[in-house]
C-alpha positions as CSV (number, residue, x, y, z in Angstrom):
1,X,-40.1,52.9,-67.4
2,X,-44.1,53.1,-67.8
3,X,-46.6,52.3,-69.9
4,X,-49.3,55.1,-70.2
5,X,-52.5,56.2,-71.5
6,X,-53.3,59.7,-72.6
7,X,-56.9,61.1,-71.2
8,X,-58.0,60.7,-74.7
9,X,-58.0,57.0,-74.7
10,X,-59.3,56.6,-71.6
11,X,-63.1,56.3,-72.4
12,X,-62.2,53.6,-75.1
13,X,-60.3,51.4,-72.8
14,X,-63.5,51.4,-69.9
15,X,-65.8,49.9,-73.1
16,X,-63.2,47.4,-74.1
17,X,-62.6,46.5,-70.1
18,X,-66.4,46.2,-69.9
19,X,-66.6,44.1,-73.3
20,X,-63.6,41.8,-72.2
21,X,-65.3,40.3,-69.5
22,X,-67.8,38.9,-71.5
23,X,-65.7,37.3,-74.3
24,X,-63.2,35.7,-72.0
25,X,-66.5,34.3,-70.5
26,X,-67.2,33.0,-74.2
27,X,-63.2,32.2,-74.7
28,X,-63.4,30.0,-71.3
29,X,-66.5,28.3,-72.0
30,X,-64.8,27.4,-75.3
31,X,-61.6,26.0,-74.0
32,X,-63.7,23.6,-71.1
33,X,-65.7,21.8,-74.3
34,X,-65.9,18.9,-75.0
35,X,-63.1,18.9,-77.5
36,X,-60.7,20.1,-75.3
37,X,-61.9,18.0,-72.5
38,X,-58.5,15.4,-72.5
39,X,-55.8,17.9,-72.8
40,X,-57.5,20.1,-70.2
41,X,-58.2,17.1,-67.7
42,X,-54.5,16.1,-68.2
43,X,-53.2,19.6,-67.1
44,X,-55.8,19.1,-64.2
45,X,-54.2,15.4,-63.1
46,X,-50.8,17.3,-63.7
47,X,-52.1,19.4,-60.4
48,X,-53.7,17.6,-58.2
49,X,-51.5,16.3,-54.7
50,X,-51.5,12.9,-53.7
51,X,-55.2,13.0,-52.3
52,X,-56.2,13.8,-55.9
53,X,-57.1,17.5,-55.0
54,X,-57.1,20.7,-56.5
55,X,-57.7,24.3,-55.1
56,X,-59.7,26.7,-56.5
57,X,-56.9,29.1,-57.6
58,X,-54.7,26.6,-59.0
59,X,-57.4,25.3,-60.9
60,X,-58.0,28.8,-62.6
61,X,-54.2,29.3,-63.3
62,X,-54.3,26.5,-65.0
63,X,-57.3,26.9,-67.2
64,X,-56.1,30.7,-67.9
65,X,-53.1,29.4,-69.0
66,X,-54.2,26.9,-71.1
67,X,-57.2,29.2,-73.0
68,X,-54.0,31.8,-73.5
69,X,-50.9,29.6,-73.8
70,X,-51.2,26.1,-74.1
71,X,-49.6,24.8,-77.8
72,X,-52.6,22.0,-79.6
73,X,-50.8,19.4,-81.6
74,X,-51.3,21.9,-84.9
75,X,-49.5,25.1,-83.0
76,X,-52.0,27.1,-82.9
77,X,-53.5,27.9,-79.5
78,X,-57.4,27.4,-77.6
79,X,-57.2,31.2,-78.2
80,X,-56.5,31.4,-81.8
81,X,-59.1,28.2,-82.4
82,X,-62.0,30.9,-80.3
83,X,-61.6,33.8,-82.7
84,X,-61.5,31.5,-85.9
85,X,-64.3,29.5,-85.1
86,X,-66.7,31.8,-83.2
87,X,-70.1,32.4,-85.1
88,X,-70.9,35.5,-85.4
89,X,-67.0,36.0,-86.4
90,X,-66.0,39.1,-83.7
91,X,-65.8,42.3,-85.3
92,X,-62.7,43.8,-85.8
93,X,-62.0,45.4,-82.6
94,X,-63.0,42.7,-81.0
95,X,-61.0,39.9,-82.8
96,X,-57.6,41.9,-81.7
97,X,-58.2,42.7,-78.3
98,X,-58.8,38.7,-78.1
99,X,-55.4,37.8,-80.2
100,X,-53.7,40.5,-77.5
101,X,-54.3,38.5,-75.1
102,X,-51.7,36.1,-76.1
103,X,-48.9,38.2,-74.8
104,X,-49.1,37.2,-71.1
105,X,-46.7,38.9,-68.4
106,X,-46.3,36.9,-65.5
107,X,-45.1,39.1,-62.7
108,X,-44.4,40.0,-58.9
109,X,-45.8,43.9,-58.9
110,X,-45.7,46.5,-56.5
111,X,-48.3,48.6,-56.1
112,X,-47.6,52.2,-56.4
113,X,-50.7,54.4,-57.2
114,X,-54.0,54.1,-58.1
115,X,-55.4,56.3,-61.1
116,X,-59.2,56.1,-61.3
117,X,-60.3,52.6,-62.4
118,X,-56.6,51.3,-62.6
119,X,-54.3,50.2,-60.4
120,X,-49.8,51.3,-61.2
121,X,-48.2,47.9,-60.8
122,X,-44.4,47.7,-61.3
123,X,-43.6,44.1,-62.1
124,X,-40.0,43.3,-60.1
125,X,-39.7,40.3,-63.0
126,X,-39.2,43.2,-65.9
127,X,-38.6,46.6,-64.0
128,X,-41.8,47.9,-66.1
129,X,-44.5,49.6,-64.7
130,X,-48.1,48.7,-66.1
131,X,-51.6,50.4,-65.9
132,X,-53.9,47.6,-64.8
133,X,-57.4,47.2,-64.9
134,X,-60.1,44.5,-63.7
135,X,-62.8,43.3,-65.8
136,X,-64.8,42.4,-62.6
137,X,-64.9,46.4,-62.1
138,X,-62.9,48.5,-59.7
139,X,-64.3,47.0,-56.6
140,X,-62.1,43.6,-57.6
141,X,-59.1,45.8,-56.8
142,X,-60.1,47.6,-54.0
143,X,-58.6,45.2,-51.1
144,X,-55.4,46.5,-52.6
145,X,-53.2,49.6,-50.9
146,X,-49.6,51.2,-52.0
147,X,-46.4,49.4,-51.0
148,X,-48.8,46.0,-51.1
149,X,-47.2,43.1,-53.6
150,X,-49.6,41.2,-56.0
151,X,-48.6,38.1,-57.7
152,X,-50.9,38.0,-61.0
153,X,-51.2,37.4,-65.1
154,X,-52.0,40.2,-66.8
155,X,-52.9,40.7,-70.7
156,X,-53.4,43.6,-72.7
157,X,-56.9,45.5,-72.9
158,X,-56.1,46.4,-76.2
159,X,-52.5,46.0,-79.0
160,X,-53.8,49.9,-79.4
161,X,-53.8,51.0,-75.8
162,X,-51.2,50.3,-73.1
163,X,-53.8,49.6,-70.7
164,X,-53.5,45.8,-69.0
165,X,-55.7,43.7,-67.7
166,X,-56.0,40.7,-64.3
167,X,-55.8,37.4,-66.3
168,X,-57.0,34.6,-63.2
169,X,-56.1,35.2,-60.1
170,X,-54.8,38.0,-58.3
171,X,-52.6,36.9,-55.1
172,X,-51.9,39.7,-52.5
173,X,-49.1,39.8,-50.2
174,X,-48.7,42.7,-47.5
175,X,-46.1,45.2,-47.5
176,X,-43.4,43.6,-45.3
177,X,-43.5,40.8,-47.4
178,X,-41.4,41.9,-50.6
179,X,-38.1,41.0,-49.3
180,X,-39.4,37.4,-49.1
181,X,-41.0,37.6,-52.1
182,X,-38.2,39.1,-54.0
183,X,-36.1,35.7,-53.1
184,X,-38.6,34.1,-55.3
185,X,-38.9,36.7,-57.5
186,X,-35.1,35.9,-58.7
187,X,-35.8,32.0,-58.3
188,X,-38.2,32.7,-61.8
189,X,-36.1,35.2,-63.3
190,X,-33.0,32.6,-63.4
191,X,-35.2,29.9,-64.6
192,X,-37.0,32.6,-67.1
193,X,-35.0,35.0,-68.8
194,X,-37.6,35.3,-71.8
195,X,-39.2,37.6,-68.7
196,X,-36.0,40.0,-70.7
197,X,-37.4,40.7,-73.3
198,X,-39.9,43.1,-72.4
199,X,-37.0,45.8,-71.4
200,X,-34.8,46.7,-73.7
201,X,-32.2,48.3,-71.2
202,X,-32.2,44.8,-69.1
203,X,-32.0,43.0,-72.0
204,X,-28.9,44.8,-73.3
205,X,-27.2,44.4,-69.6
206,X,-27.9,41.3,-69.8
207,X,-25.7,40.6,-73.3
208,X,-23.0,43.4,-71.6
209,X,-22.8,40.9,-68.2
210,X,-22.4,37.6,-70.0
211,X,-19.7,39.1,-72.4
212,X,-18.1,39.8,-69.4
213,X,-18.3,36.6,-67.7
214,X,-17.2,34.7,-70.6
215,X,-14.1,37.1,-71.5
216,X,-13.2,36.1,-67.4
217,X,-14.0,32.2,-68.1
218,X,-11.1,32.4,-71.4
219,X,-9.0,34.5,-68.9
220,X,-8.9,31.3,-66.2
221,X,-9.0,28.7,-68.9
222,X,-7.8,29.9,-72.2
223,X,-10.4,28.7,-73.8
224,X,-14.1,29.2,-74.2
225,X,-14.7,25.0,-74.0
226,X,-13.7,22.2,-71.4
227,X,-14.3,18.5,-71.7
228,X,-13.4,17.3,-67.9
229,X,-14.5,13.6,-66.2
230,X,-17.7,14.7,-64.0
231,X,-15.6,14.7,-60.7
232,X,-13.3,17.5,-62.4
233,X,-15.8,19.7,-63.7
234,X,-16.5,21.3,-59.3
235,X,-13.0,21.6,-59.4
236,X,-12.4,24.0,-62.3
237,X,-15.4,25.6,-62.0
238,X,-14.6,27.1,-58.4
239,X,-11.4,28.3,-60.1
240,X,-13.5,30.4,-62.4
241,X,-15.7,31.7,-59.5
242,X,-13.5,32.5,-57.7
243,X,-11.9,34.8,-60.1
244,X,-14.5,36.1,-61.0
245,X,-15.5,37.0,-56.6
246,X,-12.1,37.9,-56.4
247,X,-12.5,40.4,-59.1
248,X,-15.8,42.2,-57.7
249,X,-14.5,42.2,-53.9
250,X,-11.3,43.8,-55.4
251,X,-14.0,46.9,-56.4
252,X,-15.7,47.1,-53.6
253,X,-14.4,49.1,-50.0
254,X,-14.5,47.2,-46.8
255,X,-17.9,47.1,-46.0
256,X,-19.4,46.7,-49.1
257,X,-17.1,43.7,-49.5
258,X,-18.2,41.7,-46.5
259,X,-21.5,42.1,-47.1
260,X,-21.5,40.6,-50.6
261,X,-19.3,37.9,-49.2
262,X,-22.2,37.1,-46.8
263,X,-24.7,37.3,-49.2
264,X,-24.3,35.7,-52.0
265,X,-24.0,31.7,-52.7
266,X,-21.2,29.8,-51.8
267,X,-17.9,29.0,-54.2
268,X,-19.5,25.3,-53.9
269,X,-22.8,26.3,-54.6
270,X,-22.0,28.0,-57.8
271,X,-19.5,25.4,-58.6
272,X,-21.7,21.9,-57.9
273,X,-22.4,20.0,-60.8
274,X,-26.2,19.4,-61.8
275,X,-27.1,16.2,-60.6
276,X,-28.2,14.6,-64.2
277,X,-24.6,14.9,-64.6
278,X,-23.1,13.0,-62.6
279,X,-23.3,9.6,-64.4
280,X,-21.5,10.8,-67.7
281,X,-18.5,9.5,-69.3
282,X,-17.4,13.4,-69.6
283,X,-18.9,16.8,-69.5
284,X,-18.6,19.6,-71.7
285,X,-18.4,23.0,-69.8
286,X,-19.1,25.6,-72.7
287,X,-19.5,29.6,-72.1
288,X,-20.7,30.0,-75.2
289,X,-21.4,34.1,-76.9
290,X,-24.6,33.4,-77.6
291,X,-26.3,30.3,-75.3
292,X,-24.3,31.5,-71.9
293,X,-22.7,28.8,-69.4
294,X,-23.9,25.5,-70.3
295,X,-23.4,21.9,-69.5
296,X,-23.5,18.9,-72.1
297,X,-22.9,15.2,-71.0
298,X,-20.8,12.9,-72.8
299,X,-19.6,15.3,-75.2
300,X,-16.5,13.9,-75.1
301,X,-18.0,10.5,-77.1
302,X,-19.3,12.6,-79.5
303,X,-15.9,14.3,-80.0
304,X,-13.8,11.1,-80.2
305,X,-16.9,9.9,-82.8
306,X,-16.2,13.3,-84.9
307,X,-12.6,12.7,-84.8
308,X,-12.6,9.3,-85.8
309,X,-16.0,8.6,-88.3
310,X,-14.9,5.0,-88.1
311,X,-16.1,5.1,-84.9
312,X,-19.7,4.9,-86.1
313,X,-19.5,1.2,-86.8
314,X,-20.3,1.2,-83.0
315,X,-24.1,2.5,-83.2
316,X,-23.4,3.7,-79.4
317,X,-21.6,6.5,-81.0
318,X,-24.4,7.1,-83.5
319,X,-27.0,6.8,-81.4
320,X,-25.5,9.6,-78.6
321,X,-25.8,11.9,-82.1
322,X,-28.6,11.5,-82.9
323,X,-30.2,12.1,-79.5
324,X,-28.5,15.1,-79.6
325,X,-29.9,16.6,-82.8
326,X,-33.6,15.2,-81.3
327,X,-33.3,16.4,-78.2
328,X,-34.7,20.0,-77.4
329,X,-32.4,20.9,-74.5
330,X,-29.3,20.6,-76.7
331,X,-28.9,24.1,-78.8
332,X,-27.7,24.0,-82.5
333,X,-24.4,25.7,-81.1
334,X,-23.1,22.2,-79.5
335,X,-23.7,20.3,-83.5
336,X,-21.5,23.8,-84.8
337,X,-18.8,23.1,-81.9
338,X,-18.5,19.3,-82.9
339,X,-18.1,20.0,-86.3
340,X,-15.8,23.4,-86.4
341,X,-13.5,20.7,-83.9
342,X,-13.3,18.3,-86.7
343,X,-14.4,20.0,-90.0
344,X,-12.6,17.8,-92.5
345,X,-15.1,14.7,-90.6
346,X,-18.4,15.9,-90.3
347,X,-19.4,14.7,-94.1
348,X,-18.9,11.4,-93.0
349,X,-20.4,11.5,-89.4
350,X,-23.6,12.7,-90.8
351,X,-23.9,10.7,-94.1
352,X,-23.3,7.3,-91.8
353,X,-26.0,9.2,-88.9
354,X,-28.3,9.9,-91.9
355,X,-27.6,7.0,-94.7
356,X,-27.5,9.7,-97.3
357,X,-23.9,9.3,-98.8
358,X,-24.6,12.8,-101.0
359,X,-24.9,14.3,-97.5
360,X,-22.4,17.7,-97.3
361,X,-22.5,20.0,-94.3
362,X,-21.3,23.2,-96.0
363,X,-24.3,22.6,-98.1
364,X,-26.9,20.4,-95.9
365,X,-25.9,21.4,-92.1
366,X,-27.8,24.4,-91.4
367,X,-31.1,22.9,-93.5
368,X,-30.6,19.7,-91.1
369,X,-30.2,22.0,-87.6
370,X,-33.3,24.0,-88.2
371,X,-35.2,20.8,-89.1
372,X,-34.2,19.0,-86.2
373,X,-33.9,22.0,-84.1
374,X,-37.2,24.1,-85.1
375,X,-37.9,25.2,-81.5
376,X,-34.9,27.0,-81.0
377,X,-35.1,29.1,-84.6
378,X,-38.5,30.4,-83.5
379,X,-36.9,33.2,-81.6
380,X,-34.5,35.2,-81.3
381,X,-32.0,34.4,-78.8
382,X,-31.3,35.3,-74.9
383,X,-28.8,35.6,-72.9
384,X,-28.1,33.1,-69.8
385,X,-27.1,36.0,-67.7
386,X,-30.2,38.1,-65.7
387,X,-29.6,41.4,-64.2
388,X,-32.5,42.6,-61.7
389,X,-34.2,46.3,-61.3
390,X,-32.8,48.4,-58.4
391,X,-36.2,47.9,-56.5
392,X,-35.9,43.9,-56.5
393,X,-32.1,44.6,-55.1
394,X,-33.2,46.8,-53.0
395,X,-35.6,44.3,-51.2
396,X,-32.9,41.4,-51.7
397,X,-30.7,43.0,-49.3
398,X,-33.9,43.3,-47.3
399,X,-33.9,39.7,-47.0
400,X,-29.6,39.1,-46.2
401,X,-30.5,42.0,-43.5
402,X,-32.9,39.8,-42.1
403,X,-31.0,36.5,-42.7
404,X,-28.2,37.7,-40.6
């Protein structure tokens, strides 16, 4: 999959490639102001090692990030604040080439061609292939050569073109390289899966492979939600992995079979609770349609709390509720399980949660979720599960090749 100019749009994108270099200039000079001073110092202290030091290319990722991405307390970004206040306003062109640059990529590219000023990156993150251009001119990219692997940010030149351009720093890596690399590479993709949403036909694999997963996790359990004692939860959940190896060996001939045995992670690894776990009363283990595998600590209060309300006359109950609806790492879905457990209860959880004795969930719930839960209504939802482009497996089995 590639993103592409026709000849015709060429000579545009050279004057807007020339012209961006001199409003990021503006667009940085902006952000290191004095108003911005403290939040951009505290992003800096974020940084620095024990010695108090920062190196040069860390300290541009960081300001590039926080002129493109970093949220003020209003929502709005240092970005949006440049084009709104800038005097002379930009003119039109101008104003959305700058707002374009909001949609960062992030990526680990290949580089497969060169086409006059631009270099042909394809990003092993996304599977995409992007056009890529340098503000700084052509001779910025001209330490690069085919089969080399770049770390970078890149931005569009333009929402009208499909022309991209370096964002900060440009990290180069030789050839032999990638199968490293591509061990990282899936490090960010598992921690990342937004990275999806660029590629439709990953994105849709992905939704196809967590179906799957959780149709295997009902098969082993029947049932798509376990409340275990923390000490339980390694236990059952290396019965569900190994199912689930058990079923892919059984597809694979001999050899084929061996090898993914070897090199993959262990029944324990993939079974190992997290370590903020550890302490609860009792997990939930939920393979949820939409939210994927996840784990929720002391579920199991919140359960007993739900099916008895008179329960909340201990405010330990109330209070594990309501750090639940505060807190951003617990999805809406996990409110929905508690109450579809105990529907005929969750009036009078909430009203004694909320003091509002009028309080009705068939009428107030949802209202009260995306409230309390605005971050995770502001998109549309991904899946847990992240399949990778045949060129990043390809250099994965690089790396188990060399490992052995």
């Amino acid at each position: 999959m590639e993103h592409s100019d026709s000849p015709a749009v060429l000579p545009q994108v050279a004057s807007l490639v020339a012209r961006s270099g001199d409003l990021k200039g503006e667009l940085v000079d902006f952000a290191q102001g004095p108003r911005f001073a403290r939040r951009l110092d505290a992003r800096f202290e974020e940084a620095e090692d024990r010695l108090g030091a920062l190196d040069e290319m860390t300290a541009i990722e960081i300001i590039d990030h926080f002129v493109l991405q970093h949220e003020l307390a209003d929502g709005s970004t240092v970005l949006e604040r440049f084009v709104a206040q800038r005097r002379p306003p930009l003119r039109e062109d101008e104003r959305a080439m700058v707002l374009g640059w909001r949609d960062v990529v992030e990526g680990a590219f290949e580089v497969q061609r060169f086409e006059g000023e631009a270099v042909v990156l394809h990003n092993l993150l996304d599977d995409l292939v992007y056009r890529v251009y340098s503000n700084l001119g052509s001779d910025a990219l001209g330490h690069l050569s085919t089969r080399m692997f770049v770390t970078a940010r890149i931005v569009p030149v333009h929402p009208d073109t499909d022309a991209w351009l370096i964002s900060g720093n440009l990290a180069t890596y030789e050839s032999g390289d990638g199968p490293q690399l591509a061990h990282a590479v899936v490090q960010n993709l598992a921690g990342n899966p937004q990275l999806l949403r660029r590629n439709p036909a990953l994105l849709r694999r992905a939704w196809e492979m967590q179906a799957e997963a959780r149709a295997d996790f009902i098969e082993v359990f029947g049932t798509d939600l376990l409340v275990l004692d923390p000490d339980e939860v390694a236990v059952r959940m290396r019965e569900y992995h190994r199912h689930r190896q058990d079923k892919v060996l059984a597809e694979l001939d001999d050899e084929s079979a061996a090898q993914a045995a070897r090199g993959g992670p262990s029944l324990d690894e993939l079974s190992s609770l997290p370590e903020e776990f550890r302490d609860a009363d009792t997990v939930a283990v939920i393979y949820d349609e939409t939210e994927g595998l996840c784990y929720y600590a002391d579920f199991g209060h919140l359960d007993a709390l739900f099916a008895d309300p008179d329960l909340a006359r201990d405010r330990t109950y109330l209070r594990r509720l309501r750090e639940y609806l505060t807190d951003d790492s617990v999805a809406p879905m996990v409110i929905r399980r508690l109450v579809q457990r105990h529907p005929e209860n969750a009036d009078a959880v909430f009203r004694a949660l909320l003091r509002k004795p009028a309080f009705a969930w068939e009428r107030d719930g949802e209202e009260l979720l995306r409230r309390r839960k605005a971050k995770h209504f502001r998109h549309e939802p991904l899946p847990g599960t992240t399949p990778i482009g045949d060129r990043l497996a390809e250099l994965l089995r690089k790396q188990g090749q060399k490992r052995r």
